[in-house]
N, C-alpha and C positions, 0 to 999 in steps of 0.2 A: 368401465369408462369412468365412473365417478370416483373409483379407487387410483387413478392413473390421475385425477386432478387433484385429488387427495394430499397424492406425495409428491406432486410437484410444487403444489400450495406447501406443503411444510417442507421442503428439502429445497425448490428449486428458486425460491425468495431468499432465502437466507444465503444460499451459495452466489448466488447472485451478487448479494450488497456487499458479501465478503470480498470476491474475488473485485470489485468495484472500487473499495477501501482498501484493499493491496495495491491496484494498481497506485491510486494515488499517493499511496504512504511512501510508495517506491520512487517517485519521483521530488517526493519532498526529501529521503533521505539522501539521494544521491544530490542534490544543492546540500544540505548540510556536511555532509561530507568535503564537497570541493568546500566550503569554509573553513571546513575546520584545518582544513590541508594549506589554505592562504593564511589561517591565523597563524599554523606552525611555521612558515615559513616568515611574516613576518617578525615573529618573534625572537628566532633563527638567529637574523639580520641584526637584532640589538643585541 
């Protein structure tokens, strides 16, 4: 039992903040993306 809390304390913390930090990365890049796609398009235009 104490080895099951073991490797959850070192494996299941870290996979955690990870998979935490994807998601939000994920949705910052997909905004950046639709930018950069209206930059091109205004720039396009001139």
């Amino acid at each position: 039992m104490t080895e099951l809390m073991t490797v959850i304390g070192n494996y299941g913390f870290p996979m955690g903040v990870t998979a935490f930090l994807l998601v939000r990365i994920e949705s910052k890049l997909g905004q950046l993306n639709e930018s950069i796609q209206l930059l091109t398009k205004a720039i396009d235009r001139r």
